[in-house]
C-alpha positions in Angstrom: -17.0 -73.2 29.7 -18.6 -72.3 33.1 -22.2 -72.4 32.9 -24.1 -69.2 33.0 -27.5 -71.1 34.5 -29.3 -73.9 35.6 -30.3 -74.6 32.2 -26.7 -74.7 31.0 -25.2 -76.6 34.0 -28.1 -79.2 33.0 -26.7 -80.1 29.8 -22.9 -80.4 31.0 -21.3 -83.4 32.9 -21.1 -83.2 36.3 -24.6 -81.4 37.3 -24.5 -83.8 40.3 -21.4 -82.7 41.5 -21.5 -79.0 41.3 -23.3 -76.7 43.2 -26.3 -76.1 40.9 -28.2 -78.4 42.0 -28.3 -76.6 46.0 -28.2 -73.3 44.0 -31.3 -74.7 42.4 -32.9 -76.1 46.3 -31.8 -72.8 47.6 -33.9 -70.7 44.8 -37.1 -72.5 45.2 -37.1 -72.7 49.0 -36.2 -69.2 49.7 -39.5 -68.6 46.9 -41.3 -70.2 48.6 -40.6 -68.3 52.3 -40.5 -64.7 50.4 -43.6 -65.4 48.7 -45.3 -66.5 52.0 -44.2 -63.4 53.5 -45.3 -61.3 50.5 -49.1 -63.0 50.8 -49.1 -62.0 54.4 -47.9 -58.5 53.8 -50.5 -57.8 51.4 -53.1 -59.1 53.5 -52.3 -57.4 56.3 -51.9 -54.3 54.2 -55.2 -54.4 52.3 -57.2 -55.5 55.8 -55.8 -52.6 57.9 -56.2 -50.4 54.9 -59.1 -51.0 53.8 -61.0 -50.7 57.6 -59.1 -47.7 57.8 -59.8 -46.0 54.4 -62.7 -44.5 56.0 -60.3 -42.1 57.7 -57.3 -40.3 56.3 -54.5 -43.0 58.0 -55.7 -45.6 55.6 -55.1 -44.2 52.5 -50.8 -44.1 53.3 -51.1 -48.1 53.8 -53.1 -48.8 50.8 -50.1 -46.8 48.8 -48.0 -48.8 50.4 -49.4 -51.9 49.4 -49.6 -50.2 45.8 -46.0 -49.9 45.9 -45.1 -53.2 47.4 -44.6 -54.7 44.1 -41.0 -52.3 43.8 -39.1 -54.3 47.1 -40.7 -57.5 46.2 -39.1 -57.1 42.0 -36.2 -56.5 43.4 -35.9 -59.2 46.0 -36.9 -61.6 43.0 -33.7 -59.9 40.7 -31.6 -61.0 43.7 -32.6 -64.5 44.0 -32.4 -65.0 40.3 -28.8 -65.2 40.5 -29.1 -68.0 42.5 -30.5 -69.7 38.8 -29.0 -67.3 36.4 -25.8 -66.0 37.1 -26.5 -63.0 34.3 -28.3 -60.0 36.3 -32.1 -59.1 35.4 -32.2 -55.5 34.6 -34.4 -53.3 36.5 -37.4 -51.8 34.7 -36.0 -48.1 33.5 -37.5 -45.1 36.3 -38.8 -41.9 35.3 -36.8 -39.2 37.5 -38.7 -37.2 39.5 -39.5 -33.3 38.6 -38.0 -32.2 42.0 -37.0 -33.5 45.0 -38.6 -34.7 48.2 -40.8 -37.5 49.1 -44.1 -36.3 47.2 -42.5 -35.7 43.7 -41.0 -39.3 43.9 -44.5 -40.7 45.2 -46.4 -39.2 42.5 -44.2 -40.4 39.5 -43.7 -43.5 41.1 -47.4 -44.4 41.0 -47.5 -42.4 37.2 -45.1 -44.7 35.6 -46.6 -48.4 34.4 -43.5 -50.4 35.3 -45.1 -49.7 39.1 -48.4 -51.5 38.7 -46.4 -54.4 36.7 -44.3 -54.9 39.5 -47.6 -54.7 41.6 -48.9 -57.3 39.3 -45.8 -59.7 39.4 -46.1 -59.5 43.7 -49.5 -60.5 43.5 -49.1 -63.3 40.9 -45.9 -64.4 43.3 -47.8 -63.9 46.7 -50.5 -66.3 45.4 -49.5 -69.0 42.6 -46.0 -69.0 42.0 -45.0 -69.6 45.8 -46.9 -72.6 46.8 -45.4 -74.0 43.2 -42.1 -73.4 44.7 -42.8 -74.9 48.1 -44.4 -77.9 46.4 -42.0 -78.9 44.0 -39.1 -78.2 46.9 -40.8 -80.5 49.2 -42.0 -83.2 46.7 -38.5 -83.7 45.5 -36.3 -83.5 48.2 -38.6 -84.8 51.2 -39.8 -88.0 49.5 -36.2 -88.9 48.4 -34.5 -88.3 51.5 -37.1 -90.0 53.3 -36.9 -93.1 51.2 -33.6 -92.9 51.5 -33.0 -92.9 55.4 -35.7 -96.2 55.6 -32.8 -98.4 57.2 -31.8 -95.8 59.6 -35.6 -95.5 60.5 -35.9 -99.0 61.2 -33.1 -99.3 63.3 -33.8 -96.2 65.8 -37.3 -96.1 65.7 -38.6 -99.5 64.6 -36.1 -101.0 67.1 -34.7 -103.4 63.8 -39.1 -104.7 63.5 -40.2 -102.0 61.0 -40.2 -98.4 59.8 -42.9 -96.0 58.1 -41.8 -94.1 55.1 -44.0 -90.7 55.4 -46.4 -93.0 57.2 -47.6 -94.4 53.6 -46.3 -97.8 53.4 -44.4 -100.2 56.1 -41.2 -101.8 55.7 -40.8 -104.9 57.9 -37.8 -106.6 57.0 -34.4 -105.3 56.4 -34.2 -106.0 52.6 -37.3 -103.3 52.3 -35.4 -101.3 54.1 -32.3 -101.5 51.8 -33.7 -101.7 48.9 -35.7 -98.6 50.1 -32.5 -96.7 50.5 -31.9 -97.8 47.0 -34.8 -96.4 45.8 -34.1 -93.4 47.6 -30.9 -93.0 46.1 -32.1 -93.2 42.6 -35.0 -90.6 43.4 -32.1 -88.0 45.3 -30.2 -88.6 41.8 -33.5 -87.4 39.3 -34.5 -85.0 42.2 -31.7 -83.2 40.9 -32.0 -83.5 37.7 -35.7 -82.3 39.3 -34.5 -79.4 40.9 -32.6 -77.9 38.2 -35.5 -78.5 35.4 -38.1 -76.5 38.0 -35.5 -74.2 39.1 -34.9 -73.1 35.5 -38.5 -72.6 34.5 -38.9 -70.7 37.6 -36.5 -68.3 36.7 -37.4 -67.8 33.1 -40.9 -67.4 34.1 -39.7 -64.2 36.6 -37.5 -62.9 34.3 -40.2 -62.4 31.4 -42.7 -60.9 34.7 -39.7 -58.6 35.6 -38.6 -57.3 32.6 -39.9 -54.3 30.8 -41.1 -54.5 27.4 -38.8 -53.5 24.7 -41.1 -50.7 23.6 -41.0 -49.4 27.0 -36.9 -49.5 27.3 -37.2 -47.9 24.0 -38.8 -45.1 25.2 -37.3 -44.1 27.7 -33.9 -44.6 26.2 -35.2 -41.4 23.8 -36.5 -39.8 26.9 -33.0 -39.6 28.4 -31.4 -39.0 25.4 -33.5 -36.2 24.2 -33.1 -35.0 27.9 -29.7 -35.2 27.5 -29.5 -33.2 24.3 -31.4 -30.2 26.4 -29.1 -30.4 28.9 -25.5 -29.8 26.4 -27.5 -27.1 24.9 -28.0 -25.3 28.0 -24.8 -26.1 28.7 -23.2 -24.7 25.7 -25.4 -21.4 25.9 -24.4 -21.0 29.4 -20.5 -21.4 28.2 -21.1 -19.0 25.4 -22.8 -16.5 28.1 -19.6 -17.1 30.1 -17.1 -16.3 27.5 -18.7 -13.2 26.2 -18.7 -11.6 29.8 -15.2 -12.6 30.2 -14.5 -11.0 26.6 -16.9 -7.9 27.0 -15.3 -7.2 31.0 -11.9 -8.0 30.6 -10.1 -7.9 26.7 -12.3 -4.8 25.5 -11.7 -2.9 28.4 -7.7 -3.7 27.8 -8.2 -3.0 24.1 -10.2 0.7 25.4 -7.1 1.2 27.7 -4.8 0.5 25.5 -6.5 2.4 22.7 -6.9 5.9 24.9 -3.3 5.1 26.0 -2.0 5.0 22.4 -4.1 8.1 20.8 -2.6 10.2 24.4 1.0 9.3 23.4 0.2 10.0 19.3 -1.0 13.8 21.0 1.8 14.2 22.8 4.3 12.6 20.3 6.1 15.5 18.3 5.7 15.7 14.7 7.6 12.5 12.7 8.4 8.8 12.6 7.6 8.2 16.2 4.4 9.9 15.6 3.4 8.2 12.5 4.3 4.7 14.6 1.3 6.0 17.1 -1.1 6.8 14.8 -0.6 3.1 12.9 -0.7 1.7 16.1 -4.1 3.6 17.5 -5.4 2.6 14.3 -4.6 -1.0 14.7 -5.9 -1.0 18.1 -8.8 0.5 17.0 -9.9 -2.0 14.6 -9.0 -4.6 16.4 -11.5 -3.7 19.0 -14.3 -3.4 16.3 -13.2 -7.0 15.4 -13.4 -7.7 19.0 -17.1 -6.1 19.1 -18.0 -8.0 16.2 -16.7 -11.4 17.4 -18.9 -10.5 21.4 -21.6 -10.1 18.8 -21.6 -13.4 17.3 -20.9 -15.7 20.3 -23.6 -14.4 22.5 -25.0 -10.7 22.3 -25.5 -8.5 25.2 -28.8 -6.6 23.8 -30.1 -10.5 23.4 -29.5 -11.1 27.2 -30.9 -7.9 28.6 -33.7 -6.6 26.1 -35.1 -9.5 24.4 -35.4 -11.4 21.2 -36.8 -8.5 18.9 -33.8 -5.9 20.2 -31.8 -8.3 19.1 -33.2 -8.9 15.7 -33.4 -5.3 15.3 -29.6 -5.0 16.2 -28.6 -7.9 13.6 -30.8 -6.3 10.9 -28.9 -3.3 11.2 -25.8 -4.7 10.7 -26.4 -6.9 8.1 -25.4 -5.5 4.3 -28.5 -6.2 2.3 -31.3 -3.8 4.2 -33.8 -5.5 6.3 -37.5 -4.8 7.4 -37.9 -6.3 10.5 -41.9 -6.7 11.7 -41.8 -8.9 15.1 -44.9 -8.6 17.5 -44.1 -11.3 20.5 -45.9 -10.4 23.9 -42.9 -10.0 26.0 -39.9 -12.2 26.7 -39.2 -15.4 25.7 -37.4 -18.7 27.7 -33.8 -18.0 27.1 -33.1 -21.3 25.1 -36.2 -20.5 22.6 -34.6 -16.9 21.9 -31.1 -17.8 21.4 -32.1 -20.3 19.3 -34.7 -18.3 17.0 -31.6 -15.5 16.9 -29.3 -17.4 15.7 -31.3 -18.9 12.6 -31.9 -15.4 12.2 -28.6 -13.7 11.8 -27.2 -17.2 9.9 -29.8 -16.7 7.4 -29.1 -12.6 6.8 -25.2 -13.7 6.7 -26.3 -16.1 3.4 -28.1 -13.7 2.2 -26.0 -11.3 2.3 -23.3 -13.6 0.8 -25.1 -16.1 -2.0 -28.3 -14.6 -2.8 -27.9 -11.8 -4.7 -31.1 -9.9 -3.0 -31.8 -6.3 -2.7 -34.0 -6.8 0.2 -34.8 -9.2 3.1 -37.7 -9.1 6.0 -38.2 -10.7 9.1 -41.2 -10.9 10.2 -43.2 -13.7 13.3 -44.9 -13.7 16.4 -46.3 -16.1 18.7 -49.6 -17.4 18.6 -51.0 -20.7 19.2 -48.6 -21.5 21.7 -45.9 -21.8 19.0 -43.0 -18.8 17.7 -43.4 -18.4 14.3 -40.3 -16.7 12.5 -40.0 -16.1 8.4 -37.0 -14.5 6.7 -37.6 -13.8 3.0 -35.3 -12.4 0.4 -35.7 -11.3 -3.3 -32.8 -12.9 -4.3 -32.3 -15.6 -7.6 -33.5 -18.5 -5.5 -32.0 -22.0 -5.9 -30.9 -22.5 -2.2 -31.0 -26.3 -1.2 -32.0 -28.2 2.0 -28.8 -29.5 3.4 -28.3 -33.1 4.9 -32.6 -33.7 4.7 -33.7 -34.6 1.3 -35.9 -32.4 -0.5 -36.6 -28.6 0.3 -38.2 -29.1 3.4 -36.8 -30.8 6.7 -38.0 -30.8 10.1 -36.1 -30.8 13.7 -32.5 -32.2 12.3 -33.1 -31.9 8.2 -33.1 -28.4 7.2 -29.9 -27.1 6.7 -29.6 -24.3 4.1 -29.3 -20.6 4.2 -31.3 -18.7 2.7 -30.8 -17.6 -0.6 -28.3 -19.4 -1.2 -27.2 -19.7 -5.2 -27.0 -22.9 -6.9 -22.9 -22.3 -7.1 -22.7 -22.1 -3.7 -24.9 -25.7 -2.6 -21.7 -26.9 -0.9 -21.4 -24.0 1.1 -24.6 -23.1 1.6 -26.2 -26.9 2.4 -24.5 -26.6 5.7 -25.1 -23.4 6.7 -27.9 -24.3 9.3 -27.5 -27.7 9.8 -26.7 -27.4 13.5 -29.5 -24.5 13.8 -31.5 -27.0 13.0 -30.8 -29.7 15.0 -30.6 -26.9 17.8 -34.1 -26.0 16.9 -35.0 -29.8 16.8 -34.0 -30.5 20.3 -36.8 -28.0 21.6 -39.0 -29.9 19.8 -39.3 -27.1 16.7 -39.7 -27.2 13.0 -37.1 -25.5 10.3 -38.6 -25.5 6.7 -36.9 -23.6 3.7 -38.4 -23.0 0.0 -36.4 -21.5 -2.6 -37.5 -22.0 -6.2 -35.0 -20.9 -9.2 -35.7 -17.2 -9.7 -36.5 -16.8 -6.1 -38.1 -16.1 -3.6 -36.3 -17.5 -0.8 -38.2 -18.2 2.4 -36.9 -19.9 5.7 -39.8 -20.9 8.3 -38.8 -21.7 12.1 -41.5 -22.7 14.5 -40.5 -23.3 18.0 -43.1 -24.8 20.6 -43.2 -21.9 23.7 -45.8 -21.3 25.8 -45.6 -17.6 26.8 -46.2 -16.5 30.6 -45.8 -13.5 32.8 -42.5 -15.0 34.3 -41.0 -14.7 31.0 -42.2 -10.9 30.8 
């Protein structure tokens, strides 16, 4: 199996003779020239910055030093493959609000996986570098040095004697061979060395680079419940799109068509061919009602243009068991908070009108305390169950019962807002439902939404 690392390639025959042992020299040295360069960088950095902090000038450099740690990370995640060949994974980013260089600036210095990087250049510019350049030199230079004794002696000892690193003398040519011997056997555990400090090196920077698993954790819900907002809006947008395609372009056919068929049923003497027209303007007829009904359900207009209690109004008036309706909201709502509360709303008047068995409903909410409070109450026989959640009450992606619904109809019932609520859930609301045997039924939505004049 081809080794993966240094620490691998170690353990298998052949180290000697495969390249991981210069992979190894080659990690350490360039360490030691990029953390040289780092420590000068961040001098120079905090010296100019910090004379010049009394002006406005020095205050860009000392960000700059702040964010040094982010090219210096990910100079270090390049040279790891030189002792690892499996890639360190960068630190996960938040994503700026907007675009430009300020927005990016700001998060950047927001986010903690900034000042660990900061703290991982600063531990590199002054301990881990001179490390590097120690073990590199101690390992290879002595060795080698050792090792070229007889050459030494011959050049420039003219054949009398040589200095090995100017610590001992060898003065006959035995010393000198058995020297190069020595030398050898050192270049052989230098490897061996090499590999052993390479490895550690590299294990060390990959715990300093990478991000706690808490961290990853995080913002792999971040994204994910950023992604769920995003197929919402989505979806509502499609749903927006096929109602004005509907509303614009099959109902005005149906309308033609319609007019065109109750023309020809005037003009159509008395007979068959007459009573053909009038079955067929009646078909028409209710097929656009069916039309009207179906524009109604996937995305009304009165939602879109006057607001979440026009549309509430409109749904009560339509539904079959009569509805009070009492809504005071300050104006208009975001777009994804009223679609969502309407909805819940007109699936919970369809189960009532279907499984509870109630003479009457309400509706009544507002919004106060930054939150939109919506009830919907029925006198029906009760029973209704939570559906997927256990127990009566489920927040975000539990609830999932109409209300009212009878103890018959669980199965159908149970799922009747199961994805209402996981559509409320994903803007961070709250769907309860309590229905005891005997009734009352009572469905609670609560929906984070901070009101404000653009919503007006």
């Amino acid at each position: 199996m081809r080794p993966r690392n240094v620490w691998q390639a170690l353990s298998a025959p052949g180290f000697l003779l495969s390249a991981w042992p210069w992979r190894a020299a080659a990690y350490l040295l360039t360490g030691a020239v990029a953390g040289a360069v780092t420590l000068v960088g961040l001098l120079v950095g905090l010296t100019v910055g910090g004379v010049l902090s009394v002006v406005v000038v020095g205050l860009p450099i000392l960000v700059l030093v702040v964010l040094a740690g982010l090219p210096v990370a990910r100079l270090e995640r390049l040279r790891l493959r030189l002792a690892d060949r499996v890639p360190a994974p960068a630190r996960p980013r938040r994503r700026p609000t907007a675009f430009g260089p300020w927005p990016w600036l700001t998060t950047r210095l927001r986010e903690p996986a900034t000042w660990r990087d900061l703290g991982h250049a600063l531990l590199f510019a002054l301990v881990l570098w001179p490390w590097d350049a120690l073990v590199a030199v101690a390992v290879l230079l002595l060795p080698l040095a050792t090792l070229a004794t007889p050459l030494l002696m011959a050049t420039v000892g003219d054949g009398e004697e040589a200095k090995v690193l100017k610590l001992w003398t060898v003065t006959t040519w035995p010393q000198a061979f058995g020297a190069a011997v020595l030398g050898l056997l050192l270049l052989v555990l230098g490897g061996y060395a090499l590999g052993l400090a390479a490895g550690a090196r590299a294990a060390l920077a990959r715990v300093l680079l990478d991000a706690p698993r808490e961290a990853g954790l995080d913002a792999r819900v971040v994204e994910l419940t950023r992604s769920r907002v995003r197929l919402v809006d989505a979806f509502d947008a499609e749903r927006r799109r096929i109602e004005r395609d509907l509303h614009d372009g099959a109902q005005q056919r149906l309308v033609a068509l319609s007019m065109t068929l109750g023309l020809a049923r005037l003009d159509a003497p008395p007979g068959p061919l007459a009573d053909q027209l009038a079955r067929a303007h009646g078909e028409a007829g209710r097929a656009l009602e069916e039309l009207r009904e179906l524009i109604r359900g996937i995305h009304p207009k009165v939602l879109t243009d006057h607001g979440l209690s026009a549309a509430v109004e409109d749904a009560a008036d339509r539904s079959a068991v009569p509805v009070d309706v009492r809504l005071e909201l300050p104006g208009r709502l975001p777009r994804a908070v009223e679609a969502a509360a309407y909805f819940v709303v007109c699936e919970a008047l369809a189960n009532v009108a279907k499984h509870s068995g109630a003479g009457r409903a309400e509706v009544t909410g507002g919004h106060r305390d930054g939150r939109l409070h919506l009830e919907v109450r029925d006198d029906g026989r009760g029973g209704a169950v939570a559906g997927p959640a256990t127990g009566t009450e489920a927040a975000g992606a539990g609830a999932g019962a109409g209300a009212g619904a009878a103890d018959g109809e669980e199965a159908r019932a149970g799922s009747g807002l199961t994805g209402l609520a996981d559509r409320v859930s994903v803007l961070d609301g709250r769907l309860s439902l309590s229905s005891p045997p005997g009734g009352p039924t009572l469905l609670r939505v609560e929906i984070p939404c901070e009101w404000t004049e653009r919503f007006a």
